[in-house]
N, C-alpha and C positions, 0 to 999 in steps of 0.2 A: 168184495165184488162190486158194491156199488160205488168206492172210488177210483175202479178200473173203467168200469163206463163210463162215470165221467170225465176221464182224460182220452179215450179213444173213442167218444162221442162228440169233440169240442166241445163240454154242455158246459153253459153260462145260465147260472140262477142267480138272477141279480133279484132282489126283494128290496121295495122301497115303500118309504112311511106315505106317500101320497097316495090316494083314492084313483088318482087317473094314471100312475105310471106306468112304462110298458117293461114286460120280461122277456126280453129278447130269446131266442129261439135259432143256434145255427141249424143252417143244413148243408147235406155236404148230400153230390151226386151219387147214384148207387141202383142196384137192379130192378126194375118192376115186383110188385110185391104180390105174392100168392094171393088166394081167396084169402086166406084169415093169417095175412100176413101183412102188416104194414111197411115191409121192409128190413133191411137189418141196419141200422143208424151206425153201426160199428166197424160198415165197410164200404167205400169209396175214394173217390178225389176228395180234395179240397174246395171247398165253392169258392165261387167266381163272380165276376159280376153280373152275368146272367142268372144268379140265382135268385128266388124267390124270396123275401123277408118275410119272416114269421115272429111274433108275437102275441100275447095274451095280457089285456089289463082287466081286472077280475072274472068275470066267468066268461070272459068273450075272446074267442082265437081271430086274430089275424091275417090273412092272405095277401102278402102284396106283391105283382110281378111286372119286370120291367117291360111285357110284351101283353097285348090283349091273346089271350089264346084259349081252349077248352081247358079246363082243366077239374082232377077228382082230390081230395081230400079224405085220408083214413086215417086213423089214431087207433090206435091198439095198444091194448095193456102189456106192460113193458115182461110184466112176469110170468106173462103166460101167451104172448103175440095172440090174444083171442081179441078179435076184432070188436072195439065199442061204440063206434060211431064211424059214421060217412057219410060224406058230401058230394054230389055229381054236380058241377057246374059247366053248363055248357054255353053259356052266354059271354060273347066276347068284352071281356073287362079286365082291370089291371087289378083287381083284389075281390078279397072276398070274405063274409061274415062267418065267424062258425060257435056257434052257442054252444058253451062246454058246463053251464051249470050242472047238466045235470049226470056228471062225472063227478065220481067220489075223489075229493081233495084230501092233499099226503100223497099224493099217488105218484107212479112211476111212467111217461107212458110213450111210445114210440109215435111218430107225427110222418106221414108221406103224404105228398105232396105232387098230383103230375103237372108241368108245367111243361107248355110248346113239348110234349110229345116226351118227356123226359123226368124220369121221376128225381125227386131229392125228398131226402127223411133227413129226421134230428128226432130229439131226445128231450124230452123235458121233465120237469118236475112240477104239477100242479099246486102252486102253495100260494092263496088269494091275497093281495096285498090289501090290507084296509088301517084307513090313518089312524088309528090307536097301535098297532101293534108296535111294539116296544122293540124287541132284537133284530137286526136286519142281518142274515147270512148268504154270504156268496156262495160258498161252499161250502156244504152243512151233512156229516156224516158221522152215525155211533155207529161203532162197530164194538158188541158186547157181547161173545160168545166164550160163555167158558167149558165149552169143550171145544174147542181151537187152541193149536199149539201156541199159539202167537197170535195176537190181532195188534192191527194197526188201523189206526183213525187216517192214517194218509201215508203210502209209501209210494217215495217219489227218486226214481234211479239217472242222473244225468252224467254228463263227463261228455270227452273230446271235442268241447268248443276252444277258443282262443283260451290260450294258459291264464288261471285267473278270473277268469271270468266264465264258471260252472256255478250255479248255483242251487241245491237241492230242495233249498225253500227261500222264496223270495216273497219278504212281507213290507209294504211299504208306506206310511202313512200319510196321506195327503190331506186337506186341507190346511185349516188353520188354528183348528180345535184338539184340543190334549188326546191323545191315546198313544197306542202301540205298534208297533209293526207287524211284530210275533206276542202273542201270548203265550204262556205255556204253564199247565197248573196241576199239583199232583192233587188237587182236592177235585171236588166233584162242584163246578161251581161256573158261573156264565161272566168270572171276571170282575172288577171292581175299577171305581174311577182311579185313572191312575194319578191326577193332580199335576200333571204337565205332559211334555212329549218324548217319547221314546223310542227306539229301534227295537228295543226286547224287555217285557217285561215278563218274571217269573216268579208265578205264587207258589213255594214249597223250595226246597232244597235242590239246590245244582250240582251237580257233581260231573268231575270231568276228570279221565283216568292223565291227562297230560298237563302240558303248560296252560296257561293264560294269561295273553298279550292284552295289555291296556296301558293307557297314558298313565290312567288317575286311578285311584281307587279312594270314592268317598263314601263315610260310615256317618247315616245321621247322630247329627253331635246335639239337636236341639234340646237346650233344659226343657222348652215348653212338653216336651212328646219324654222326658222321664216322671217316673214317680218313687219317693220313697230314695230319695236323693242327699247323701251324708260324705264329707270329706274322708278322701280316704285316709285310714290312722296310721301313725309310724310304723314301720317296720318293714316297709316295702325291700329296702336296702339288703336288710337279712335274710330275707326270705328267697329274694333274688340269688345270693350267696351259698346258696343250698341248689341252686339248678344247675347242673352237670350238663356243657357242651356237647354235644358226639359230632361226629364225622361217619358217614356208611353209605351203603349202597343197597340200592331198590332192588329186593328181591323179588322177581318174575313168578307171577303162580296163573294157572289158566279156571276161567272159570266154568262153573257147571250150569250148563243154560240150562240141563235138566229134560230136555226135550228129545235127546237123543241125538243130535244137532253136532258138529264139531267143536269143541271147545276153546274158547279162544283164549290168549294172555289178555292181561290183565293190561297192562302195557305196549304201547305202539312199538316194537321192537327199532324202527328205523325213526323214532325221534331223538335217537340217543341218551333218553334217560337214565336209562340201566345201565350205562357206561361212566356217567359221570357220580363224581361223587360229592356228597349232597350233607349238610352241614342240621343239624335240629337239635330238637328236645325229645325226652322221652314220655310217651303221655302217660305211662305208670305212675313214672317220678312227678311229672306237676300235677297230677291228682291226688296226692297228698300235701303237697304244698298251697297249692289252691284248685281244689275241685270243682269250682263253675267255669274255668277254661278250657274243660276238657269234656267231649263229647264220644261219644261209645251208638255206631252207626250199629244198622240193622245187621249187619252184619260179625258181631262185637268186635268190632278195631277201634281201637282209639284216634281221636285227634284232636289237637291242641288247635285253640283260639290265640293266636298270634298276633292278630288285631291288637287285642287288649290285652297283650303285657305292655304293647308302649307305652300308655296310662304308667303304669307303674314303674317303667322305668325313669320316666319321665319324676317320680315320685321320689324315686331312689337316688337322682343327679340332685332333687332339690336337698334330700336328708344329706348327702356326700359335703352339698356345698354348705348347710349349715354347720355341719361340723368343721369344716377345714375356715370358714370363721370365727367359729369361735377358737380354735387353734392358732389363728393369728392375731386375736386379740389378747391373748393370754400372753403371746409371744412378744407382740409389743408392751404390755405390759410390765414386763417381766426385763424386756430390754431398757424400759423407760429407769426401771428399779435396779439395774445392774449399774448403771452410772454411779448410780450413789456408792458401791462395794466395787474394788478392783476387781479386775477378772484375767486370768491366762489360761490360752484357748490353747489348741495343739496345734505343732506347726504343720504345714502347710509344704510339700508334700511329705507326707514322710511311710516307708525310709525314703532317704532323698540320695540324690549323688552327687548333685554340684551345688544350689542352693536351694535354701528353705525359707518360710517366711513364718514369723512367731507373732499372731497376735496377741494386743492384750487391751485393757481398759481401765485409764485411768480417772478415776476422780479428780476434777480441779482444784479440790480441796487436800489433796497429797502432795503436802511439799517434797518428799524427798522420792524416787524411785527407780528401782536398779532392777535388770537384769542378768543374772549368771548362771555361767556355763559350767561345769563340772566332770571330766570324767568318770566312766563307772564305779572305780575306787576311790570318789569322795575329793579328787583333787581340782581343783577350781582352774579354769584353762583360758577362761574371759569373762570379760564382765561389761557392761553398757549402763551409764547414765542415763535415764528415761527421763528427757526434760517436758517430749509433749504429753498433753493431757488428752483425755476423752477415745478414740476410737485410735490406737496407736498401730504400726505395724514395722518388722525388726526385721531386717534381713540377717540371714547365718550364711556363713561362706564356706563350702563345703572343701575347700583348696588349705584352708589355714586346718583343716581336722586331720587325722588318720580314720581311716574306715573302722567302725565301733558303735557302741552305744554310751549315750550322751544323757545327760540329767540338764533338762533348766528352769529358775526358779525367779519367782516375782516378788521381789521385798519391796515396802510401801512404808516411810516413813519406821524402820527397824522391824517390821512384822512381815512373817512368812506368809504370801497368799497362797500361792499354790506351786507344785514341784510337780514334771513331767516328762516325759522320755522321750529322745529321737535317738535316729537309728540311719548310722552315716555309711554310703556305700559306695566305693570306687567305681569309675564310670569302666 
């Protein structure tokens, strides 16, 4: 109730840290006011520039008009229009003094006002401004009923301005000093320094049943702000290796507002989420694999910290790539060591159709080395002198074969290295 009058009141409670500042006070034009009625603040025009200025800087009200003329002055209590004071001025002058001390402050109170023959009221809130007070609010409303289906601190309804530009709360920070634009806190609490400047800050958990569009998304990383701080140990690789893919689609359920109220989805139907299909984890499965990624809402649903597997994957490309080094040092190793012992490798393609290619490796220390060729029944079909050394390679001509399987074999000074199969196929 009380943040309906103050939008269909124009009221402006501005509260400042200084001793002398003033709290402006609109009025808007409106009917002459009963015996014990100071007007209704809630129905008129819009003022003008013929209106009166009204303010209060601690317990003293205001008058100021841009015309000398008679004029009366009533304030009456907002909750109950019982009249608490009045002023008859009838001396021609552009303002006027009105001693409100002795009005109980917190209060709500209606303000009329006649000026040149024509009344104007407003709405104020009596809350004295004195240089120590600490919190300064523009607009300051609990709404704390529970036995109320619903309370709202501020329900604000807009729409059919230029596309784009509706806005149903507009918070905006000005000067040059750190804060917010919007706060918004599930705890019971008047806010905290935020340490720079922001459009939105939010003390407790957000939750939004759709997308969210952002550039950036950054996760304080500072070592200074952890504690109890230890490398993470191997096995991220593994562990990872155990998380199963899915692919599915958002099942639509409406919720139970409990009030008797219509129940809504859960889901924007015309955002297209429920149609597309949507790629995750299962939070059953990584709470068994790692149980602090996985958080279980008031609701018991699960859901996965996706944040912080990249940490771990991150973890898991370092353990991949130590391994696939030490895999190639072995491998060089092992080639540096092959030098020293002949080697014959398999040809290259095989089966083959038209040509193949046979490696093999020889030691420079192998005087003599041949290779031959054999039919499956043992009978010898060619043979090649191998005069180079070290990293050799042997063409086979698949035009001098019949289509078959083939044996060939690597002798090194009268010793068999090694004997192996190709498999010759008509094109």
């Amino acid at each position: 109730m009380l943040m309906r009058k103050i939008v269909l009141s124009l009221i402006i409670i501005l509260i400042a840290q200084t001793s002398n500042s003033k709290i402006y006070i609109p009025l808007v034009k409106s009917v002459p006011p009963s015996t014990n009625n100071g007007g209704d603040a809630r129905v008129g025009e819009r003022s003008s520039s013929h209106a009166p200025m009204a303010y209060f800087e601690e317990d003293t009200l205001y008058i100021q008009y841009p015309l000398k003329t008679v004029t009366s002055v009533i304030i009456t209590n907002d909750s109950t229009d019982a009249e608490v004071l009045r002023v008859n001025h009838i001396m021609e002058t552009t303002g006027i003094t009105v001693p409100i001390g002795s009005l109980p402050i917190n209060k709500q109170y209606n303000l009329s006002v006649n000026a040149y023959g024509i009344w104007w009221v407003g709405y104020f809130e009596y809350i004295p401004s004195t240089i120590n007070q600490r919190y300064q609010r523009y607009i300051s409303a609990v709404v704390d009923n529970p036995n109320s289906e619903r309370n709202y601190g501020i329900y604000l309804d807009v729409g059919n301005a230029a596309s784009g530009w509706n806005y149903g709360v507009s918070g905006i920070l000005s000067g040059q000093n750190g804060g917010t634009g919007i706060y918004g806190s599930s705890q019971s609490d008047d806010g905290f320094n935020t340490g720079g400047r922001f459009a939105g800050l939010f003390h407790g958990d957000l939750k939004t049943t759709d997308a969210v569009y952002a550039s950036v998304y950054n996760t304080l990383a500072d070592s200074r702000l952890h504690m109890n701080s230890l490398q993470v140990e191997k096995g991220s690789l593994e562990k990872l290796m155990q998380m199963s893919v899915f692919k599915y689609g958002l099942k639509q359920f409406n919720v139970d507002n409990g009030d008797g109220t219509t129940s809504l989805g859960y889901y924007n139907d015309d955002s297209g989420i429920l149609e597309k299909e949507h790629f995750g984890l299962s939070g059953q499965e990584i709470k068994e694999i790692y149980p602090n990624l996985v958080s279980e809402n008031q609701e018991g649903y699960l859901s996965v910290n996706y944040m912080e597997i990249v940490p771990l994957l991150i973890q898991s490309i370092q353990e991949l790539k130590q391994e696939l080094d030490a895999i190639k040092t072995v491998g060089k190793v092992q080639e540096r060591e092959s030098f020293h012992n002949a080697v014959l490798f398999q040809n290259a393609p095989n089966p083959f159709s038209s040509q193949c290619i046979v490696k093999c490796i020889i030691p420079e220390d192998v005087k003599y080395a041949s290779l031959y060729l054999y039919d499956y029944n043992g009978r010898q079909i060619k043979s090649r002198i191998i005069t180079e050394r070290g990293n050799v390679q042997i063409a086979i001509d698949g035009n001098e074969l019949t289509p078959g399987i083939y044996l060939y074999s690597l002798i090194t000074d009268g010793e068999m290295i090694d004997t192996k199969r190709m498999v010759y196929v008509s094109e």
